[in-house]
N, C-alpha and C positions, 0 to 999 in steps of 0.2 A: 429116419436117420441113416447116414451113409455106412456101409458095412465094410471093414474090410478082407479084400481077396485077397488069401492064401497064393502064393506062387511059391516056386521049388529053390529057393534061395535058401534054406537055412541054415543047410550044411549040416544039420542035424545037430546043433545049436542045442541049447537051454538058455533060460533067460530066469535072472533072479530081480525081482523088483524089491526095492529098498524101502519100507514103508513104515516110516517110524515118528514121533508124535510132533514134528514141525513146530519148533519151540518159536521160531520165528513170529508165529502167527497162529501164537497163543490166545489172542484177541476173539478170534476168529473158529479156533476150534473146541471151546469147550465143551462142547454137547456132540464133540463125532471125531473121528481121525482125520487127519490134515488129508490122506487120500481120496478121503470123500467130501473133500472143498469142492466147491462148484466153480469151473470156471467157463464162462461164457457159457452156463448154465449145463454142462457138461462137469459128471465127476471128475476131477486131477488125475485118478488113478487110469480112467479113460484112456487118456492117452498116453500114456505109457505102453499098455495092454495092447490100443489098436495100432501103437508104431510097431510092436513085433509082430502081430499079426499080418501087417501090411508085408512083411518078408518074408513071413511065412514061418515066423518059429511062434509055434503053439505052446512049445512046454514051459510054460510061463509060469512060474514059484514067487508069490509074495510071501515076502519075510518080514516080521510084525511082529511086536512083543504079546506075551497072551492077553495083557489088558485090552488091546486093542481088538482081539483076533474076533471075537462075536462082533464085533460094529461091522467089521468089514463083509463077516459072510451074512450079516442083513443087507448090507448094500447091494452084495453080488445077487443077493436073490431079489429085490425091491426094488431098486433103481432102474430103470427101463434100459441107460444106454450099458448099466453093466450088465444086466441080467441076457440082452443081447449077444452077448458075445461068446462065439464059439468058437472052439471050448473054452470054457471058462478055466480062469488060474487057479492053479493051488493055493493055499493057504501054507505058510510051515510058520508054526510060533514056537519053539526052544525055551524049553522052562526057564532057561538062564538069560533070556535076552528078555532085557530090560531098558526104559528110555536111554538109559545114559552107555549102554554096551558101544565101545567103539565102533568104527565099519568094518574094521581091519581082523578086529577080534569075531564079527558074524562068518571071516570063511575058517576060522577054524574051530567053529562049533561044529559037533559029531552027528548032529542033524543033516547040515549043509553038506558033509563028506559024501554021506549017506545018500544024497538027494541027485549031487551032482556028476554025472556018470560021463561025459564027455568037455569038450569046450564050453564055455559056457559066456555068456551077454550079462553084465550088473547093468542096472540103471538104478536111479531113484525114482519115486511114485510122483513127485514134481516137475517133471520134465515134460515142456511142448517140443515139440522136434517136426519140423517139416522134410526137413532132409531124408529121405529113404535107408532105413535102416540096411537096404539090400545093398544099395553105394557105398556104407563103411565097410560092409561085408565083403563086397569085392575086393576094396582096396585092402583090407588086409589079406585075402586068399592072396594077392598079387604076390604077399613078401613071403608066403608059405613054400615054395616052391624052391630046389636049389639052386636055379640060377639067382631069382632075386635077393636072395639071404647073400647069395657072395655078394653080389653088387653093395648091400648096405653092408659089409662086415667087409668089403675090399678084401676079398679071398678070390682064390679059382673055383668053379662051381664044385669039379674036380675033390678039392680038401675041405669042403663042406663037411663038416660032422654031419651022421644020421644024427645025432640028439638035438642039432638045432634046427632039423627042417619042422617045421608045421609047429610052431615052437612061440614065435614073439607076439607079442600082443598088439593091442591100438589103446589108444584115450582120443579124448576128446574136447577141444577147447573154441572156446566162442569168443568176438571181438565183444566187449562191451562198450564198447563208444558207437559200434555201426548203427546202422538204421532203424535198427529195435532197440535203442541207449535206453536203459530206464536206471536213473540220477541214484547214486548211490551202492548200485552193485557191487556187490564183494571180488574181490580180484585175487588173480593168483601170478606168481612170479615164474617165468616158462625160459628154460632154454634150450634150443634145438640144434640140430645143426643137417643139413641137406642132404638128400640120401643122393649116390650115385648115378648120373644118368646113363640108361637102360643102353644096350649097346644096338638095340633094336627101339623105336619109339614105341612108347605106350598108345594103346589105340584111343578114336576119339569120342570111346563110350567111358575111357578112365577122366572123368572128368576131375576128380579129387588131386590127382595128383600131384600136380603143380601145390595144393595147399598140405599136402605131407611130408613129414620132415622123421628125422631120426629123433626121438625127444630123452636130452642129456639130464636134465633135471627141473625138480617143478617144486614149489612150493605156495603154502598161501602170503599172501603181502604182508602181514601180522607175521608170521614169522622170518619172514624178511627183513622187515623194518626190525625187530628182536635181534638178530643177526648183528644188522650196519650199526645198531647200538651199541654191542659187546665188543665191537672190534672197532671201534674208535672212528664211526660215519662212515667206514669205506666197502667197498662194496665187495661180500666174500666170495670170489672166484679165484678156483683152484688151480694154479699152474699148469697141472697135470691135462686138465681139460684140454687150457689153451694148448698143449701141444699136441694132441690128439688129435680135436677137433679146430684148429684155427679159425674157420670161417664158424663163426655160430651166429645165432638170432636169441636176441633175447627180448624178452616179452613182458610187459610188464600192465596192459589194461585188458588181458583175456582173462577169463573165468572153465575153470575147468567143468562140464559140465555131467561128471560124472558120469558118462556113456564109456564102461570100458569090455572090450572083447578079450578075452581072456583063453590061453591052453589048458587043459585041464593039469598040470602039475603046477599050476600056480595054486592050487588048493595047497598041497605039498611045501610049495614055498612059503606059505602063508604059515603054515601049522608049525614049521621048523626055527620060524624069524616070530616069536610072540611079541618081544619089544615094539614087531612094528604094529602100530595101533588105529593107522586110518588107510585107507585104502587108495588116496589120492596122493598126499604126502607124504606118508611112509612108505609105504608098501612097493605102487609106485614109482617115487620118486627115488626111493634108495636102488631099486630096480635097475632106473634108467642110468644112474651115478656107477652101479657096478659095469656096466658096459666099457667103463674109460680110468675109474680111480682105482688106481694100483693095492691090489690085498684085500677091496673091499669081495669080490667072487666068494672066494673061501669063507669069510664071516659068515656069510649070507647063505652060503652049503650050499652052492649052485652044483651041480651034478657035475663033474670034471674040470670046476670052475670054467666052464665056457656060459658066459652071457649070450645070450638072444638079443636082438634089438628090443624096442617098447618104442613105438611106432605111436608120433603124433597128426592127427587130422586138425589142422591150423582154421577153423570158420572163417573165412575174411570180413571184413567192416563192409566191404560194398556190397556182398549178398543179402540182397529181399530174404534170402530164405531164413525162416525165424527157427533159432536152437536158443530155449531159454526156460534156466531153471525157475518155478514161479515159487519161492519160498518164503516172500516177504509181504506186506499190504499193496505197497505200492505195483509191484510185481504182478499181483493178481489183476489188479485193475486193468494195469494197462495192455495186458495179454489177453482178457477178457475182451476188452474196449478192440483191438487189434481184430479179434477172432469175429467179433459181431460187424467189422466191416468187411468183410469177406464176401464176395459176389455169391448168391445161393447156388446151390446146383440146378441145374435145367431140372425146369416143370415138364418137358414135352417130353422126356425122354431120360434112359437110366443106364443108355450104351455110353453113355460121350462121358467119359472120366473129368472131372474135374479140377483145374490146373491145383488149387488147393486142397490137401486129402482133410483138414478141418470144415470145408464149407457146409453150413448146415442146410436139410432141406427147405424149413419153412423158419424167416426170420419173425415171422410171428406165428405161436401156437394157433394151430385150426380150434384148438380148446380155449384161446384166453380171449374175453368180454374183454369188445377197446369201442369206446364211446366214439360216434360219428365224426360229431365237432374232439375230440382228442389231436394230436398234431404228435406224428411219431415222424422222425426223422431218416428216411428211408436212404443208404442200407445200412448204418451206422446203429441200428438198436435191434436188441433183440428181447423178446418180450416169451416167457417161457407159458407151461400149458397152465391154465384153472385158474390164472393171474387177470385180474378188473382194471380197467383203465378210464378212469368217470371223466365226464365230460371237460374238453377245455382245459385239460394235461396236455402239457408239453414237454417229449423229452427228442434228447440228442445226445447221440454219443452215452447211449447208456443199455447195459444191460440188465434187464427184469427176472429174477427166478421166477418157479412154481410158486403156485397160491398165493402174490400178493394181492395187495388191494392198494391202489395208485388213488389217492382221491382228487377232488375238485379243485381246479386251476392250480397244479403242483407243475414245478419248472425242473426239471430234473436235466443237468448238462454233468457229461463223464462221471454217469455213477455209474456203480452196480448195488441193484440189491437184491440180497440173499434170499432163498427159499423164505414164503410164509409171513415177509417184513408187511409191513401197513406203512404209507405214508399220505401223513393227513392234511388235508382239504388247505390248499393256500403254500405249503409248505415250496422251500426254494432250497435247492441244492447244488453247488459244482464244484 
């Protein structure tokens, strides 16, 4: 299995992984935490884990309610591709964090104070991300600095406050209509508006840039649609914005994808504002709103009422590259289905990096019994280890956990099935 290489990017980061009981896909997890769903026969929490690693931040905290916290540290010790992983994550489970704890309300548990001793990376335990976690990292170091903060803040580097340099944050939002559409994704409501251009060009390794924006305020579609309700269909934008920001972009089939880079006084901000309850749209989004709505600084007890930026990474629609949360049935499939056609990595050789950091080594287990006459669809399946595949099975576009047992003349198109499933002799699926 591929491992990943630590480089010197972390900036000395921390990373809190979000790990909580995926109501979504209930269906699915009765007997284990959603972070230990399989997908493309790889735990969920996997990748999470190995996109920080890939950047090199090791000090990786899953945050989990205590019901959960034993299932997960069997996983980390039992499951081959977690028990791999070095170093392995922490565990922090808060007596008080429970299924239904907002996300907003996990940074001002006295745990997380406790834990978090610099800047700090949240993600969720649901997250594929191809994207290099070191590339959002640059592009934020980029606004850390005092020239770039004047440029997004249209100051002189000059009258730059010290309290805002090394200060604004990132998020992170993905097109749901591009090339990885999967029908039904939840949406969020985004609006930005363009940050400054540099009075020097950015060079041609800042490849993000042109998709980063100043981000004015975000919410989910549901509260949106809640909104144009109460104010009679029309669509609430604040005066105040408009003269601000004139030129804005508003957004309205992205999905926030809950990757946010964080200073460390946002723990601060968090513990001061309890009202605010989620860490996307409250937290946030009232964040990005204090940058421009007159009076809101001071509610908020911003330090001399001077706002920071809150820096959006905009995913465009025509990028291959796949940023996607898998929370729901269909979700998993088709991310699964996606990952088992991915070209393996080279047999000859373990120098030549792989253009995809998912690609697995062998699409079929050296461990899994697959019958002569069988018909596997090659590179579109993947077939996991101690799994039987009897004669005169046919699959495509499907992935196999561990231990099943595929019987005689079964037609299996776009499935996946789970660790241990049996499907019996004749059976048709797509």
């Amino acid at each position: 299995m591929p491992h990943a290489t630590a480089i010197p990017r972390s900036l000395g980061l921390q990373a809190l992984v979000l790990c909580g009981p995926g109501i979504n896909l209930e269906v699915l997890t009765a007997d284990e935490p959603k972070a230990l769903l399989p997908i493309a026969n790889r735990p969920m929490l996997w990748y999470a884990v190995d996109w920080c690693h890939r950047a090199g931040i090791t000090d990786v905290t899953l945050v989990t309610p205590p019901s959960l916290s034993k299932a997960l540290q069997d996983g980390l010790a039992q499951n081959p591709y977690l028990s791999s992983l070095s170093p392995k994550p922490d565990i922090l489970s808060p007596e008080s964090l429970d299924d239904d704890t907002p996300t907003g309300s996990i940074l001002r548990l006295p745990e997380i104070a406790k834990e978090i001793t610099g800047d700090f990376l949240v993600l969720p335990c649901d997250l594929v991300c191809e994207l290099p976690a070191e590339s959002l990292l640059d592009q934020w170091m980029i606004y850390q600095d005092p020239l770039r903060i004047s440029e997004t803040l249209g100051k002189e580097p000059s009258i730059v406050p010290e309290e805002a340099r090394r200060t604004s944050g990132l998020g992170v939002w993905y097109d749901t209509k591009g090339i990885h559409h999967v029908k039904g994704t939840e949406t969020d409501f985004v609006i930005t508006a363009p940050l400054l251009k540099p009075a020097v060009p950015p060079p041609a390794s800042s490849s993000l840039r042109p998709q980063t924006a100043q981000l004015l305020n975000t919410m989910t579609t549901d509260t949106l649609n809640d909104k144009i309700s109460a104010q009679g269909e029309s669509l609430p934008i604040r005066q105040g914005l408009i003269r601000k920001h004139p030129r804005t972009r508003m957004l309205t089939a992205h999905r926030d994808a809950h990757i946010y880079i964080f200073p460390h006084w946002t723990l601060a901000y968090a513990g001061q504002n309890p009202q605010l309850q989620t860490i996307g749209e409250d937290l946030v989004g009232w964040w990005a709103k204090a940058t421009w709505q007159r009076g809101l600084a001071p509610k908020l007890q911003f330090p001399d009422n001077r706002v920071p930026p809150m820096l959006a990474y905009i995913h465009p629609a025509t990028s291959s590259t796949l940023i996607q949360r898998v929370d729901t049935p269909d979700q998993l499939l088709r991310t699964s289905l996606y990952l088992a056609s991915l070209p393996p990595l080279p047999e000859t050789t373990t120098t030549i990096p792989s253009p995809h950091p998912h690609a697995f080594e062998h699409a079929r287990s050296p461990l899994a019994t697959i019958a002569p006459t069988a018909s596997i669809a090659d590179p579109t399946c993947l077939i996991g280890p101690s799994s039987t595949i009897a004669p005169q099975a046919t699959l495509k576009e499907t992935v196999v956990g561990a231990s099943c047992a595929i019987g005689h003349r079964v037609r299996l198109t776009r499935c996946v099935v789970l660790d241990g499933a049996v499907v019996e002799d004749g059976c048709v699926l797509a």
